[in-house]
C-alpha positions as CSV (number, residue, x, y, z in Angstrom):
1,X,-14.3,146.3,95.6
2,X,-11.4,146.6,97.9
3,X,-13.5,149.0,100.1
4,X,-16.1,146.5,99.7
5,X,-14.2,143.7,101.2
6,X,-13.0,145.6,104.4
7,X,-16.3,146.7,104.7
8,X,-18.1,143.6,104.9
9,X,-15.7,142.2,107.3
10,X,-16.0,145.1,109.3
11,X,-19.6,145.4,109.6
12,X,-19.8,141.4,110.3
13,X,-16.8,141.1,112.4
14,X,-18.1,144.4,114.7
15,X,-21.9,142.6,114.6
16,X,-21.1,139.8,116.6
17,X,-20.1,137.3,114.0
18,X,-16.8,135.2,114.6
19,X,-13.7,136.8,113.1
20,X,-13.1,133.5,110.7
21,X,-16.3,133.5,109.4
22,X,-16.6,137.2,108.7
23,X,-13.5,137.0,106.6
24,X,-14.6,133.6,104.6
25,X,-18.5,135.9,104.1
26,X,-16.7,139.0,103.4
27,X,-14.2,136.9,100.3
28,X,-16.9,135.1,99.3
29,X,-19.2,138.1,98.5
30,X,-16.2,140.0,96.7
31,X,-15.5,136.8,94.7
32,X,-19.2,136.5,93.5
33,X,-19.7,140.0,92.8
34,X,-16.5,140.3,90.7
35,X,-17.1,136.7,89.1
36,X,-13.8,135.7,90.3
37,X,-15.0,131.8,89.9
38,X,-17.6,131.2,92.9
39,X,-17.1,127.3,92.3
40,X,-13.1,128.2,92.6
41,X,-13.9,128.8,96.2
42,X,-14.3,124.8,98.1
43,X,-11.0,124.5,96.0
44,X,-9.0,127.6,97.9
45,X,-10.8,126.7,101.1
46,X,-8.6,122.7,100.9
47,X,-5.8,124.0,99.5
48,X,-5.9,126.7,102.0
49,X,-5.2,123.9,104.8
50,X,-3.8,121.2,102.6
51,X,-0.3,122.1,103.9
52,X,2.0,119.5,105.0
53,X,3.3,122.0,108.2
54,X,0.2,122.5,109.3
55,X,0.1,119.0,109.9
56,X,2.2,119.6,113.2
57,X,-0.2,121.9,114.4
58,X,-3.1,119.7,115.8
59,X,-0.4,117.1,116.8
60,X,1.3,119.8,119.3
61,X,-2.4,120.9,120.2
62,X,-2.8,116.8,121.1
63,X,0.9,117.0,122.9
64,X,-0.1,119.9,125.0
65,X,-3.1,118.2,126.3
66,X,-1.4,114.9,127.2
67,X,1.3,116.7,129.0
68,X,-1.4,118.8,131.0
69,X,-3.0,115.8,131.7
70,X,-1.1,113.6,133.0
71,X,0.1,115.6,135.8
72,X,3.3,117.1,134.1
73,X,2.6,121.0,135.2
74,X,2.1,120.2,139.0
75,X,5.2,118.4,139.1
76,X,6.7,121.5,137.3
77,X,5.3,123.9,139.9
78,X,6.8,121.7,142.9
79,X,10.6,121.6,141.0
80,X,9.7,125.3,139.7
81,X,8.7,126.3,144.1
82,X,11.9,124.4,145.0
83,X,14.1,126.1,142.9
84,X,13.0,129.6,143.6
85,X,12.5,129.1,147.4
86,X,10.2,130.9,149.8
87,X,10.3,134.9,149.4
88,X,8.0,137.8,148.7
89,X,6.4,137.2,145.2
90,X,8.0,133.1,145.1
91,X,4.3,132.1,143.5
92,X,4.3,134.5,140.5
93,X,8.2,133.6,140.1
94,X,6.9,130.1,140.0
95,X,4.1,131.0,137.7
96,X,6.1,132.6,135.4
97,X,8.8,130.0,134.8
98,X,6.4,126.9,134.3
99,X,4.7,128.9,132.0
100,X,8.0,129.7,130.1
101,X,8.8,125.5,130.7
102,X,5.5,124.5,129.5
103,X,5.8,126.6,126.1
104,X,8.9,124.3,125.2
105,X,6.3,121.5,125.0
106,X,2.9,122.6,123.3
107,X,3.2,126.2,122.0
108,X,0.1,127.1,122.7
109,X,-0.2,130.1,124.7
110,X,-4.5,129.8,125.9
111,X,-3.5,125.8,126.5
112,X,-0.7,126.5,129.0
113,X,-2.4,129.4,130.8
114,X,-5.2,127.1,131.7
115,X,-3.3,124.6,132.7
116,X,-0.5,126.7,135.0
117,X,-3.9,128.5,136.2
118,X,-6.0,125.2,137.4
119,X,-2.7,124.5,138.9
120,X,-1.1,128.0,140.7
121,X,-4.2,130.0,141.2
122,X,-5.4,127.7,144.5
123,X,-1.7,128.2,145.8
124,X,-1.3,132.0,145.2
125,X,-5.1,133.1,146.4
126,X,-4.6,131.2,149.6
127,X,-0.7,132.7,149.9
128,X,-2.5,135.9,149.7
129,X,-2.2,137.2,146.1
130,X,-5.7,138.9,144.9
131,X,-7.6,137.4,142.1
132,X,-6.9,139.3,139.6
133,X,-2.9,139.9,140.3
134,X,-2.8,136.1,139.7
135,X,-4.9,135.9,136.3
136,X,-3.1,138.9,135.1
137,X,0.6,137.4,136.0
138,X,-0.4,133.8,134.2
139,X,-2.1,135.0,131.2
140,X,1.1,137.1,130.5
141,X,3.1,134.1,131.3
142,X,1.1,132.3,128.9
143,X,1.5,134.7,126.2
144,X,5.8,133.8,126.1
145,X,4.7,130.2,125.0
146,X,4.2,131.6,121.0
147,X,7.5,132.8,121.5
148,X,9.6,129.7,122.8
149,X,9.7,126.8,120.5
150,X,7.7,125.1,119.2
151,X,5.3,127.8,118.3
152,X,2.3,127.2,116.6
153,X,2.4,131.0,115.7
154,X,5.6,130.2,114.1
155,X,4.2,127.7,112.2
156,X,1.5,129.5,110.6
157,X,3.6,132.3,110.2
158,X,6.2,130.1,107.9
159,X,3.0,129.2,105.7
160,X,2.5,132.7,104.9
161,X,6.2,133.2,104.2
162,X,7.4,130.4,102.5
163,X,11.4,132.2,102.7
164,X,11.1,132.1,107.0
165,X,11.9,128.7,107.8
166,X,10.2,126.7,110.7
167,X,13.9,125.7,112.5
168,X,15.0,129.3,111.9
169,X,12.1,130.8,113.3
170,X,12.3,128.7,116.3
171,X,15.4,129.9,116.6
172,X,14.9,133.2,116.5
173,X,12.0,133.3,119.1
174,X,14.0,131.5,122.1
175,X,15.9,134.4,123.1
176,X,13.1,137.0,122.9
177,X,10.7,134.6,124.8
178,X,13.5,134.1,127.3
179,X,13.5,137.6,127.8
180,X,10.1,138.4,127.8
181,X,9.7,135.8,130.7
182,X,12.7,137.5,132.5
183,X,10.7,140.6,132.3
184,X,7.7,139.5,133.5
185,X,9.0,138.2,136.6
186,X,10.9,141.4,137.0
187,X,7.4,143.5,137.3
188,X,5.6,140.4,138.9
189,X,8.1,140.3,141.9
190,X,8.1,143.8,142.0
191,X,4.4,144.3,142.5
192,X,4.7,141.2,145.2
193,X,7.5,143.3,147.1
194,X,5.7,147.1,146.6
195,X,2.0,145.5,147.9
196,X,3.2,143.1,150.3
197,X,1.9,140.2,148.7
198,X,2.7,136.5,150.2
199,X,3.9,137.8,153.3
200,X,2.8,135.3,155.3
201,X,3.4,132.3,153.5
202,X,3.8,129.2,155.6
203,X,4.6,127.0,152.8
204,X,7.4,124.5,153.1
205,X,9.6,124.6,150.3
206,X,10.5,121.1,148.2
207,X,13.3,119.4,148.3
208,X,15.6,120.1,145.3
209,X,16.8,116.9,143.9
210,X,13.6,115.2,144.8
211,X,11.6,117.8,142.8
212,X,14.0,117.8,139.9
213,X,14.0,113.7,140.0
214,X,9.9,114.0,140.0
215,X,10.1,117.0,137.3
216,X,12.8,114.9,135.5
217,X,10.2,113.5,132.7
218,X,8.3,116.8,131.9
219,X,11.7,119.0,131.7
220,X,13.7,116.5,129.1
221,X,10.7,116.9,127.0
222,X,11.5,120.3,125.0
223,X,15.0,118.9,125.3
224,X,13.4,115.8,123.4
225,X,11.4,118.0,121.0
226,X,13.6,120.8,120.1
227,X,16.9,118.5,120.5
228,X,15.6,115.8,117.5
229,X,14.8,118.7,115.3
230,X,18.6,120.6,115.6
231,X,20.0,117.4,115.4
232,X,18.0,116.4,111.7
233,X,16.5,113.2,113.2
234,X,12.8,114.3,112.3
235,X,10.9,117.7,110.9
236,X,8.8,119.9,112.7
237,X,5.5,118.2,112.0
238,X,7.7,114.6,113.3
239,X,8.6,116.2,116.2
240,X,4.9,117.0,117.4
241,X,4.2,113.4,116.6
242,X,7.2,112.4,118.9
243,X,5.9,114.9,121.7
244,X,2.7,113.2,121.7
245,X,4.2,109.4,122.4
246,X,6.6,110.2,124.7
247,X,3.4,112.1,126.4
248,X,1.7,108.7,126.3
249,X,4.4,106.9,128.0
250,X,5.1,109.3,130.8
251,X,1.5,109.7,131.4
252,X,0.7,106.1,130.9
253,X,3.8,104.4,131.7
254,X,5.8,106.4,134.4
255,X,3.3,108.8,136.0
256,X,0.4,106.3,135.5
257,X,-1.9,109.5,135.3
258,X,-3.5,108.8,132.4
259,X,-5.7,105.7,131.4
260,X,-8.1,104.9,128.4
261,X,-10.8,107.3,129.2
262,X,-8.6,110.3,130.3
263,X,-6.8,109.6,126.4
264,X,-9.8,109.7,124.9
265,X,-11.2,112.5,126.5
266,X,-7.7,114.5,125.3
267,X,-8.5,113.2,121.6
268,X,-12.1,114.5,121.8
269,X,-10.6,118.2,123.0
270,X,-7.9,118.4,120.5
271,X,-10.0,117.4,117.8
272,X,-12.2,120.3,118.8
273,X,-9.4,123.2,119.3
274,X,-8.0,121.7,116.2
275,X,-11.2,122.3,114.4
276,X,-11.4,125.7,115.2
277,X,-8.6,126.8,114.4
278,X,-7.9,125.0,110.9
279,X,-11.6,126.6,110.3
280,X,-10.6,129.9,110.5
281,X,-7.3,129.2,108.7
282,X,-9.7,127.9,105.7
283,X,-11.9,130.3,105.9
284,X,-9.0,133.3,106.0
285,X,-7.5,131.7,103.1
286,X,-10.8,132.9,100.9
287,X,-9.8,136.3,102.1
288,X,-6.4,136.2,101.5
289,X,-7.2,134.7,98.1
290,X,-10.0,137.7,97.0
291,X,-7.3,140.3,98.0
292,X,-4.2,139.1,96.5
293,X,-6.3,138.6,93.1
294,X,-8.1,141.8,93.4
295,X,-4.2,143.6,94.2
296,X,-6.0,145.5,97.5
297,X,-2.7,144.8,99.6
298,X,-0.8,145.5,96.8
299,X,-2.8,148.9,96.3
300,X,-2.6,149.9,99.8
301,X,1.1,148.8,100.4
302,X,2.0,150.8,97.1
303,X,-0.4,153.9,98.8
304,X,2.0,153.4,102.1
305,X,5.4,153.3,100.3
306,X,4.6,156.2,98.3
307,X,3.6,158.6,101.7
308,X,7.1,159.1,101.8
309,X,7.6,157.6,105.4
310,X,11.2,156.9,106.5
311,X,12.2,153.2,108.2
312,X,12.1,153.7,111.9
313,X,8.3,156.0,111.7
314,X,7.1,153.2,109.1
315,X,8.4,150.8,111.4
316,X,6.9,152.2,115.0
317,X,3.4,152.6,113.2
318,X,3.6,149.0,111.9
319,X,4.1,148.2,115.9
320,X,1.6,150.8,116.9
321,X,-1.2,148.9,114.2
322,X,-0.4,145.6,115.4
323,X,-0.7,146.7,118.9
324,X,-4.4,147.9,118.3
325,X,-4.9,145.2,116.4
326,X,-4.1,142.7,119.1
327,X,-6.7,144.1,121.2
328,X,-9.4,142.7,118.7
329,X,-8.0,139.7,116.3
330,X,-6.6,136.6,117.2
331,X,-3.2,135.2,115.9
332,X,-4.4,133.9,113.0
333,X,-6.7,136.4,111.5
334,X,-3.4,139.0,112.1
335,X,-1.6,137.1,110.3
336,X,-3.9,136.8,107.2
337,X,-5.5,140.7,107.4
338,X,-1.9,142.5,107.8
339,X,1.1,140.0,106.5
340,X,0.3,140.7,102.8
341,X,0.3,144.0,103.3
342,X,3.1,144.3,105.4
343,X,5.4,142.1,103.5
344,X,5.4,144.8,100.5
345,X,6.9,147.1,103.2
346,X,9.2,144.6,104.6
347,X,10.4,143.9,101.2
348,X,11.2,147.6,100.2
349,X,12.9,148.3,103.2
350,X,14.8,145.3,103.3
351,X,14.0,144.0,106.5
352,X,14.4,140.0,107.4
353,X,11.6,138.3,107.4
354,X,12.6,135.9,110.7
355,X,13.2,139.0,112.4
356,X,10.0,140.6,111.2
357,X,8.2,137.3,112.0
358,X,9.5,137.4,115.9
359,X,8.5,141.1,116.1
360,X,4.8,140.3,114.9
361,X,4.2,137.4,116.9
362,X,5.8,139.2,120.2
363,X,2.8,141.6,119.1
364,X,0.3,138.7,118.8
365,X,1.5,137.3,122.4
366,X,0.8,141.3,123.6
367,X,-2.6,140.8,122.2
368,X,-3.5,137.4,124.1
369,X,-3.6,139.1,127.1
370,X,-4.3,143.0,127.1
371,X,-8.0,143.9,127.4
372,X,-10.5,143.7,125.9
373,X,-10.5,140.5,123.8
374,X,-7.1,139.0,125.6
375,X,-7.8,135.1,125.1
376,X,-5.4,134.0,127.6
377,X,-6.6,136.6,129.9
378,X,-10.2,135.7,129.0
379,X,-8.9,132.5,130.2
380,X,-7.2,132.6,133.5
381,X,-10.0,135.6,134.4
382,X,-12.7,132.5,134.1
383,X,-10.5,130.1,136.5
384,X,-10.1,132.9,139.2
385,X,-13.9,133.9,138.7
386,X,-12.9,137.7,138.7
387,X,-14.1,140.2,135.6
388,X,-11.2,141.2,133.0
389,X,-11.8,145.2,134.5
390,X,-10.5,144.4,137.5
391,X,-7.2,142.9,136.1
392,X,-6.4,146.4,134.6
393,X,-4.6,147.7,136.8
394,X,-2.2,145.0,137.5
395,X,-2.2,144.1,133.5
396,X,-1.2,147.2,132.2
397,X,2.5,146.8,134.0
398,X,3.1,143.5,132.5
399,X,1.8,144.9,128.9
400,X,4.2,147.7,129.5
401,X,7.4,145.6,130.4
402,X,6.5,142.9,127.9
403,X,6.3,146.1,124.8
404,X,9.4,147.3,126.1
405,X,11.1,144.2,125.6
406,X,9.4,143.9,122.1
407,X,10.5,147.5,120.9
408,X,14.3,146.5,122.2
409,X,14.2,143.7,119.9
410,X,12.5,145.9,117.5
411,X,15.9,148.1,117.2
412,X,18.9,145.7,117.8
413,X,17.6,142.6,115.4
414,X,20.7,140.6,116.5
415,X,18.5,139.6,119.8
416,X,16.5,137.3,117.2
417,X,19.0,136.5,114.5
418,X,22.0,135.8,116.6
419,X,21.3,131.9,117.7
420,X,19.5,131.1,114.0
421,X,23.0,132.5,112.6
422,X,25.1,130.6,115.1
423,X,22.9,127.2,114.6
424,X,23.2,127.6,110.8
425,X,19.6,128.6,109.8
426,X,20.1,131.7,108.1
């Protein structure tokens, strides 16, 4: 049966069908062939959902859009220009950073690439950047947004592993994000420099405190968000549902960039990515629940532990899967195929699970935007109106730097566990 299962969801997910669905078909076949309890099924499906963290998750989705609405990321870009000034490669600096800003707010990596796209992409084509240097640089900026709190990753990832808290977690990804984004815009200004891109810009830069005064609302907002949830005055899931009024009331209020319509229009899109991606976690849940009763992880976990395999090879292979995998699964179905089957491992080498939960979602952010089936690639590619083949070349150096920087966290763990340590989390 456990050949079976894979195999279904193979042959489904490689025919076309959506990844979500192909695992809900592929556990729902297993369970009625090995009478498992077919009617046990709408049961797993609500309870596979019914979790009160999950909550937060359309609330950030609904906070993400508000923010991007109603004007937030422009103003970001301005403080973002006047801060780094006027030099070769200033743009995908720029990029970079609000990226890495706008991740402190909605944690959603396909979310803030469109929105630092629709935003930077006018300004770097015309500053003389090609097409797809500047879908390549902002999908990869993107991708650090599952890293910096909040994360929606990192909140699916602490339903899987009850033992990795949501705070800790957080934690654990700011530095690693922080240095992903550092990294990027290492290689970005690099490629600026090396092809001579914005050489003729003629753009005048912002004044600073004006910027910063304009900026002011959008920047206090992670400050806001991550700030009530150190200091204990409301939970993850609370903090989303503050994100999302003190949206409204810069939007509304202060910018005055958002009016009836425009919110409802944001409620009508949340509600939709929402959808989606509570659908596939209900219908991964029937997967997860026909392998865990029919042992396969258990089997093939027990198959890897007994190869033989020391730490660091069992540990580079992990990587190397996950890497592979990223190139074909979204976050979610990674999670659900590979996390009980890796967590075996993890237990019998006695790795932390925070640590392991920063190196498997730095692998997911890899994943959202390498070829072929990089979302926020797929993404910012659409914007520029360029194919994802042409991005390759420039791609590949900001996959490189971005693995590198995953594999040094890899092998000195303290990167990730130092600030959850300091703030009292582990």
């Amino acid at each position: 049966m456990d050949w079976i299962l894979f195999g279904v969801f193979l042959l489904l997910m490689f025919g076309g069908v959506p990844v979500g669905v192909s695992m809900g078909l592929a556990g729902t076949l297993v369970v009625a062939l090995t009478g498992l309890g077919i009617m046990s099924l709408p049961t797993n499906v609500y309870t596979g959902i019914a979790k009160y963290p999950l909550m937060a998750i359309p609330v950030f989705v609904i906070a993400g859009l508000i923010f991007e609405r109603a004007g937030v990321a422009g103003k970001i870009v301005t403080f973002a220009s006047a801060v780094v000034g006027q030099r070769r490669g200033s743009l995908a600096i720029t990029a970079v950073l609000v990226a890495m800003i706008l991740g402190g707010i909605s944690g959603s990596g396909p979310a803030d690439s469109a929105a630092v796209g629709a935003v930077m992409l006018p300004s770097m084509i015309k500053a003389g950047y090609p097409r797809p240097f500047s879908a390549s640089v902002i999908a990869a900026a993107g991708s650090t947004d599952i890293l910096i709190p909040p994360s929606i990753a990192f909140i699916l990832y602490s339903i899987l592993v009850p033992s990795a808290s949501i705070p800790a977690l957080f934690a654990a990804g700011m530095i690693p994000g922080i240095l992903s984004g550092v990294s990027l815009i290492v290689v970005a200004w690099w490629l600026s420099v090396k092809y001579g891109f914005e050489a003729d810009s003629t753009e005048v830069r912002p004044p600073f405190w004006r910027s910063l005064k304009e900026a002011g609302w959008g920047l206090a907002a992670p400050v806001v968000i991550l700030g009530g949830m150190r200091s204990g005055f409301f939970t993850p899931t609370e903090a989303a549902v503050v994100a999302v009024f003190y949206g409204l009331i810069v939007g509304v209020v202060i910018y005055g960039t958002l009016n009836a319509r425009r919110v409802y229009d944001v409620l009508v899109e949340s509600a939709e990515i929402s959808s989606v991606i509570l659908m596939v976690v209900a219908l991964a849940s029937v997967f997860a629940w026909a392998s865990s009763t029919l042992g396969t992880f258990d089997h093939l976990a027990k198959s890897l532990l007994e190869a033989g395999i020391s730490e660091v090879p069992m540990l580079l292979g992990i990587q190397l899967l996950l890497l592979v995998a990223g190139m074909f699964l979204d976050a979610i179905s990674i999670y659900f195929i590979f996390l009980p089957l890796l967590l075996p491992v993890a237990a019998h080498f006695n790795w932390d699970l925070v640590w392991f939960g920063v190196i498997i979602t730095m692998n997911v952010a890899l994943g959202q935007f390498h070829p072929p089936l990089g979302v926020n690639l797929m993404v910012t590619c659409k914007l520029a109106g360029v194919s994802m083949e042409s991005t390759i070349r420039w791609v590949i150096w900001l996959v490189a730097v971005m693995a590198g920087t995953m594999f040094l966290v890899t092998f000195v763990p303290e990167i990730a566990l130092w600030l959850p340590r300091k703030l009292g989390y582990l």
